[in-house]
N, C-alpha and C positions, 0 to 999 in steps of 0.2 A: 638222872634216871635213864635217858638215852644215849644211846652214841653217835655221835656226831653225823655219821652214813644217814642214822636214823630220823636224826630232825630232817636234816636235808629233805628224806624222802616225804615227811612229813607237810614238807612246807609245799613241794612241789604238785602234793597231792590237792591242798585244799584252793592255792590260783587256779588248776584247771576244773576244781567246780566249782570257784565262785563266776571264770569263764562261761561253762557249760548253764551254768544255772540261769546270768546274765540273760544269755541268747535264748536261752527258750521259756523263760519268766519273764523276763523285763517286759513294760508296758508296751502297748503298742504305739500309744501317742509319740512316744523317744524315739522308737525304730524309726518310725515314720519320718520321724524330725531327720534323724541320720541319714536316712534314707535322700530324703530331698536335700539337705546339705552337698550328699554325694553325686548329685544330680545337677545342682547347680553350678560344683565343681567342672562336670565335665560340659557344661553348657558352652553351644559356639553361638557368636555375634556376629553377625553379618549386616549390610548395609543394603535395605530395600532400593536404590539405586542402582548400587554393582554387586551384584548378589556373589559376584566372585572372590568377593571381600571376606574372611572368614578370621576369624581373630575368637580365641580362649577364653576373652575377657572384653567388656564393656571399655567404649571409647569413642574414639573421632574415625571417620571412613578413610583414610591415608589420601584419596583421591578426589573428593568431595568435599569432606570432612563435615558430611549428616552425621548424625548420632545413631550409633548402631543399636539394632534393635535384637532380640534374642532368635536366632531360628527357630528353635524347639516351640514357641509361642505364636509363631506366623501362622500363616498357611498349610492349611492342605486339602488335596484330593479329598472329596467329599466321598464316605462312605454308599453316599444312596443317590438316589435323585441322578438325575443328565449328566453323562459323563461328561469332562472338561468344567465344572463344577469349580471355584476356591472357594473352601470355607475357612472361614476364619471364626475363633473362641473371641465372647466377649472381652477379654483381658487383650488378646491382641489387639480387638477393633477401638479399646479406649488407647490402646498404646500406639497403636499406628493415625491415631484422631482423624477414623476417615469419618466423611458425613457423606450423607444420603438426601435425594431431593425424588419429586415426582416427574416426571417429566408431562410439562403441560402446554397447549396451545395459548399464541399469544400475538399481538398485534407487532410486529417488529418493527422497531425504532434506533433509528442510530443519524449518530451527529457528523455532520459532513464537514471539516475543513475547509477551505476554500480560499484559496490566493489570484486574482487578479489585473486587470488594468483597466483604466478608462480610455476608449478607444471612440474616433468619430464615427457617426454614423453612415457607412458606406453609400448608403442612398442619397445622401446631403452631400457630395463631391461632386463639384465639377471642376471638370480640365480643362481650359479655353485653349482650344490650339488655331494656330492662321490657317483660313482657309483659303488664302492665295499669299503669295509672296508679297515683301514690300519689306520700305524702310520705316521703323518706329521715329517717328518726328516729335511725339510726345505723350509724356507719362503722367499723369493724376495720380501712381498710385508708386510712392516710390519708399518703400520699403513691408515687408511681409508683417503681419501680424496687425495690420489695419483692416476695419473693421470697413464695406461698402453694401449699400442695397442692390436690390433686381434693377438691372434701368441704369444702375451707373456709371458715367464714362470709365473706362480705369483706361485708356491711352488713345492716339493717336496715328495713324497707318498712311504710307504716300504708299500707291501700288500702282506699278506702269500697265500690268494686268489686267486691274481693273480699271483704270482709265480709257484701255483699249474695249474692256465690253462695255464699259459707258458711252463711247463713241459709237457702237454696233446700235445700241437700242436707240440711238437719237435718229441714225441712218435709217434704221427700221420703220422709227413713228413718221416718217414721212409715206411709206406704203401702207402705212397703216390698213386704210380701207381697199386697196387693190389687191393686195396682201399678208391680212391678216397672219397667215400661220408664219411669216419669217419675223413678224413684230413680235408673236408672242414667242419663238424662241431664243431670238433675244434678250425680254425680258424674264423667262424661266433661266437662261443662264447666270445673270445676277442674282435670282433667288436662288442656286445652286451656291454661289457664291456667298451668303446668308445676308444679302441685305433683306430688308424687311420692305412689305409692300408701302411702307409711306414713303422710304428713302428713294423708291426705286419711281413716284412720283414725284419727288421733289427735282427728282434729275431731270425730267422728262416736263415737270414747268416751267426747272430754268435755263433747258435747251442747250444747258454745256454740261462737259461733262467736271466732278466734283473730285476734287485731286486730295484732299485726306477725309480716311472713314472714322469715325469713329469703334473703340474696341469695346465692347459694356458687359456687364456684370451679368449673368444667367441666372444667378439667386440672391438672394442676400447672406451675410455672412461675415468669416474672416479669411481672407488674402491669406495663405500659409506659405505661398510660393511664388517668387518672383523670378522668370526665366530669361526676361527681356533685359536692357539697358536701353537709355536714352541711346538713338543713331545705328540700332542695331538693325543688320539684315535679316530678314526671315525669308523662310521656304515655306510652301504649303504643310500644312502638318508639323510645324514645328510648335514644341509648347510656350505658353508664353504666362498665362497664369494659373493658378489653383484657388482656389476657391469655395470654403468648405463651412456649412449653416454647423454650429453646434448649440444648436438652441434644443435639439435632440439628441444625447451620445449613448454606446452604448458601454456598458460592463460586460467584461469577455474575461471570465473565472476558466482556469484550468483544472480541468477534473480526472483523476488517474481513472485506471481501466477499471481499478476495484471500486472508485465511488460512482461507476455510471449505474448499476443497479437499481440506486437508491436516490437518481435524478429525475425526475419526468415533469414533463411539460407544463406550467401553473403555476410550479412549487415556490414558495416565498425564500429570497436569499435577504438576510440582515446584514449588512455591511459596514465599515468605517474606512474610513478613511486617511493617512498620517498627517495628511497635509493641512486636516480639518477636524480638529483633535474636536473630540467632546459630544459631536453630529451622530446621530446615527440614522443611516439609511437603508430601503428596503426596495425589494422588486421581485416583478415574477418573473420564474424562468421562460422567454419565448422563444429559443431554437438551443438545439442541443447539435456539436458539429457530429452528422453522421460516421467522418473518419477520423482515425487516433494518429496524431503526428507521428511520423516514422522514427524523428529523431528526439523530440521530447516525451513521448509514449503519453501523450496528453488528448482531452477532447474539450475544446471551446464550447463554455453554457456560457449562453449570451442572457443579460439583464438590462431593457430600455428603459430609460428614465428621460423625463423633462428640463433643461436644463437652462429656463429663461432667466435665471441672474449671472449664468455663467460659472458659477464656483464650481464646477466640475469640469478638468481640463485633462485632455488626452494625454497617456500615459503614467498619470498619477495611480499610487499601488494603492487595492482595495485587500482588506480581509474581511470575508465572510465566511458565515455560520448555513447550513441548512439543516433543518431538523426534520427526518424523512421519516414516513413511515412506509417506504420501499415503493414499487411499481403497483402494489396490488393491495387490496383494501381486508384479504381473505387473513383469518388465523394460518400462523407457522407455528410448526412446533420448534419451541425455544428452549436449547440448553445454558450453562452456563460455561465459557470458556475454560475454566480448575477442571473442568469432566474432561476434558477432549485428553488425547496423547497422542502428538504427530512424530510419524515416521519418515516422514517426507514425500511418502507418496499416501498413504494410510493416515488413514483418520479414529481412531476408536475409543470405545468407550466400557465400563463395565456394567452389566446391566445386575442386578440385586432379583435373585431369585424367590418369590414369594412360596410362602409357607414352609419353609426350612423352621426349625428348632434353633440355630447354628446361623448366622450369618452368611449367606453363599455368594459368588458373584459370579457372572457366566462373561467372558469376554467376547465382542463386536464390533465389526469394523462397520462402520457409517458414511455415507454421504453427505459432505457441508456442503449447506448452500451461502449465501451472502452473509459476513461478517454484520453483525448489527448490535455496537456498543461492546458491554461484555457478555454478548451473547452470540449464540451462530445459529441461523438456522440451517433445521436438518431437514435434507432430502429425501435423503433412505434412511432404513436401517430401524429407527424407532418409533413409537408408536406412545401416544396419548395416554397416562396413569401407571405406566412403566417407572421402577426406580433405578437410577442410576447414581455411582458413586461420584460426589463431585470433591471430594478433601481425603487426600491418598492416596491416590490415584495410583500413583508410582509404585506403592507398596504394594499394593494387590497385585499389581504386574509382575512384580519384583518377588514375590512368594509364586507366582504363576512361572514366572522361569527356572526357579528352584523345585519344582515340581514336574520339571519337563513339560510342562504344559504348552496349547497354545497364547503365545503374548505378543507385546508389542515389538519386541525385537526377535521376539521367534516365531513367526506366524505356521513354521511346521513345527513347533513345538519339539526343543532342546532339552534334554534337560545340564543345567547349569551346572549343578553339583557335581556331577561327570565329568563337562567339560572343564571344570577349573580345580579339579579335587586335589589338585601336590600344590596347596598352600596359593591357590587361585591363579596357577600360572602354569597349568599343563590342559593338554586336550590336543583339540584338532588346530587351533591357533592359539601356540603359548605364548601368555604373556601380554597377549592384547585385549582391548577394553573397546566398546563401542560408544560415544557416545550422540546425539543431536544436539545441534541449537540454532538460532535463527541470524542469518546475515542477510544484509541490505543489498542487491544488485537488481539490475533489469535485463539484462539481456542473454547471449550467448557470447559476445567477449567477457561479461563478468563472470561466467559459470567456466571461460578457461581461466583468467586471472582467478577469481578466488581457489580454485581446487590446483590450480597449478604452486600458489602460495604454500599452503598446507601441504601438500604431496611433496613438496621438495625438503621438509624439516626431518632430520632423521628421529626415526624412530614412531613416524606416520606410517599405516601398512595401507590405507587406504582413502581417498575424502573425495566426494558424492553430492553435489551442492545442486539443487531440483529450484529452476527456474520459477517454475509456478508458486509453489510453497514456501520458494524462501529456505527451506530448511537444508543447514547441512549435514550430512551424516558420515562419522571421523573413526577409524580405527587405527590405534596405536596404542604403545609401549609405553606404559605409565614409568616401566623406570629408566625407560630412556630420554620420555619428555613430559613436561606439563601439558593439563588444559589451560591453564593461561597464558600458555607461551603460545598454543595456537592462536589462541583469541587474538593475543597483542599481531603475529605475526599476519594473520587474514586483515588487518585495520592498517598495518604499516602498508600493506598495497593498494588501499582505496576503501575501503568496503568495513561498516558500522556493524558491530557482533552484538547478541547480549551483553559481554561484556567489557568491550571497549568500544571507542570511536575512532574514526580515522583520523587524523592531520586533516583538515584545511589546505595546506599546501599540496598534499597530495590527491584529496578528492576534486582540488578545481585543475587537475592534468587529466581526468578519464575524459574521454569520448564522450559527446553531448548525449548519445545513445547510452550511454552507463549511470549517467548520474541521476540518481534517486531521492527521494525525500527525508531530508536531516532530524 
């Protein structure tokens, strides 16, 4: 009935209205559906750690390898409220699993480490030296580690010295009473000499003079040192024994710069022993050493104990415990360590803006005071029934840099997405990644060795390692090198990362000044 032109045209006519009909009948729930399908399509993933990360499609961070989270669903500028403001949509804040705490006053407590020795009590030493010359004729005491009271002989002395001012005071006691003062300095020179006043009558009853002295004991104790031999000559002031009571010894714990805080005078140390498996012992602290050794960066807490059966013998290693609750007895305000984000010089936190609809977070840079457990106390910055995010930290920061806002890496506030927009590797520095982390060192040769390690690896543009903090801060070319290759390469020079260790063989080559706690 038609002609073939004719169906044609027929046919063509009724696909563009069942087209037309489609799009402007069809339900709204479908459009929608397509709509968001379309949407999901063009969705980008990025990685709340390196927000320079951008990928078409869900996966691993190439760098990190977090789990990428959706841009489109983070962060953003809050329409209302205090500029500098992240808010975030409930669906982000279940997906990025941050949590929130109060921030509240609290007693701070933290457990102190504590490595040791048993050392004599410097008050209980004596040094016996000659106080005139002479030959040792004979020894009572003939090897170190014998045990003598106050009073007893330990040798024998012939002295032509004193035999000479034995013969002055006999000459003398014959003037006695005509002249008195040349008798008595006579005998004040033999008390110069340390005889004692009954020896210095016995001379003087038996009218001659006494050709060996005896040498005796000044406390009671143990002999640690034997300077003489049978037939030896001595000079004035030469040493001859030691002699040292450890019926009292003390414990001398070394304490780093960061546990003296949380030392003060009283505090109870619990200790053991190796050599005394199963004992456990306690004391209080009595002196704290006012200066930090130069070369061990340490300060001696001293612990006296009683020690009348002896089981405690000098240089044996102690480990103790003290469980402090700091210098001062007043409330701190306590966070918990997952809040904090160091930059190595910066400390901050996100504080949670009350009465938003919307989740908000405003960013903070804070003051730490002393580490206490896994808490820190804060100096500045916050304030009592404040909430702050302690689980995600990263991510809030991490949609704050994509936002150009101010953060943790961009305290003038960048925006990210600018600087990394041709596929995360163009801007003002292409291709380079910033990241932190924490290395072991103590001084200013460790802060050239560790940065001079990292600095030399090609494809490092920068590395910043901050004495105080510990923290270092690294910028480089992810496709020139790994972060593990730093890590392993900063640990092959001496120095413990997050995530490796150093060799053994090579941390016992650093400078006594370098080497730090394992």
């Amino acid at each position: 009935m038609f002609t073939k032109r004719e169906r044609w045209l027929i046919i063509v006519t009724l696909c563009v209205g069942v087209v037309l009909g489609y799009i402007f009948f069809a339900p709204e729930e479908q459009v929608a559906e397509e709509v968001a399908d379309q949407e999901l399509q063009e969705e980008v993933w990025t990685c709340s750690m390196h927000p320079q990360i951008k990928m078409s499609q869900p996966g691993k961070c190439p760098i990190c390898a977090m789990d990428l989270i959706p841009l489109n669903t983070g962060a953003a500028v809050a329409e209302t409220g205090t500029s500098g403001e992240v808010r975030m949509t409930e669906e982000a804040l279940k997906l990025a699993d941050i949590q929130t705490t109060l921030v509240k006053k609290g007693t701070p407590e933290h457990r102190v480490q504590l490595f040791g020795k048993i050392k004599a009590d410097e008050r209980n030493i004596a040094e016996l030296t000659a106080r005139f010359g002479g030959r040792i004729e004979k020894l009572m005491v003939n090897y170190t580690g014998q045990k003598v009271v106050k009073g007893q002989t330990l040798g024998m002395i012939y002295s032509p010295e004193l035999i000479t001012a034995q013969k002055e005071l006999l000459e003398a006691l014959k003037f006695k009473q005509s002249n008195p003062s040349f008798y008595l300095a006579a005998r004040n020179k033999l008390k110069l000499l340390e005889l004692s006043a009954q020896q210095i009558e016995q001379i003087e009853n038996a009218s001659e003079p006494q050709l060996y002295f005896e040498i005796m004991a000044p406390i009671s104790g143990t002999v640690t040192r034997r300077h003489v031999s049978l037939g030896d000559y001595v000079q004035a002031g030469s040493p001859l024994f030691q002699v040292i009571d450890l019926s009292r010894v003390w414990v001398v714990f070394d304490a780093y710069e960061s546990d003296l805080p949380w030392i003060k005078f009283g505090d109870m140390i619990d200790f053991s022993l190796q050599s005394v498996p199963g004992k456990a012992f306690s004391g209080k602290v009595t002196y704290i050493d006012p200066f930090i050794d130069a070369t061990t960066r340490v300060a001696g807490v001293r612990v006296e104990l009683t020690n009348r059966e002896g089981m405690l013998k000098p240089e044996m290693f102690a480990n103790g415990v003290l469980i402090s609750r700091g210098t001062t007895e007043l409330n701190e305000i306590l966070i918990p360590k997952s809040a904090i984000l160091w930059t190595g010089k910066r400390a901050v936190v996100y504080v949670k803006v009350p009465g938003r609809q919307e989740p908000s977070f405003l960013y903070r840079e804070i003051t730490l005071g002393p580490e206490a457990g896994s808490y820190y106390v804060v100096a500045e910055g916050l304030n009592a029934g404040e909430e702050i995010a302690i689980n995600g930290v990263f991510r809030i920061d991490a949609a704050a840099q994509l936002a150009g806002m101010t953060s943790m890496m961009s305290p003038e506030g960048h925006n990210m997405s600018e600087v990394y927009a041709h596929e995360g590797h163009t801007g003002v520095h292409p291709g380079l990644v910033t990241e932190s982390f924490r290395v072991s060192g103590n001084c200013g040769m460790c802060e050239n060795r560790i940065e001079s390690a990292a600095a030399a690896l090609s494809g490092v543009n920068s590395a910043d390692w901050n004495v105080d903090s510990k923290i270092m801060q690294i910028s480089f070319n992810p496709e020139k090198i790994t972060l593990d290759r730093i890590h392993k390469t900063i640990a092959a020079a001496g120095h413990d990362t997050e995530l490796e260790t150093a060799p053994d063989s090579v941390y016992q080559t650093l400078p006594e000044c370098c080497t730090y706690r394992k």
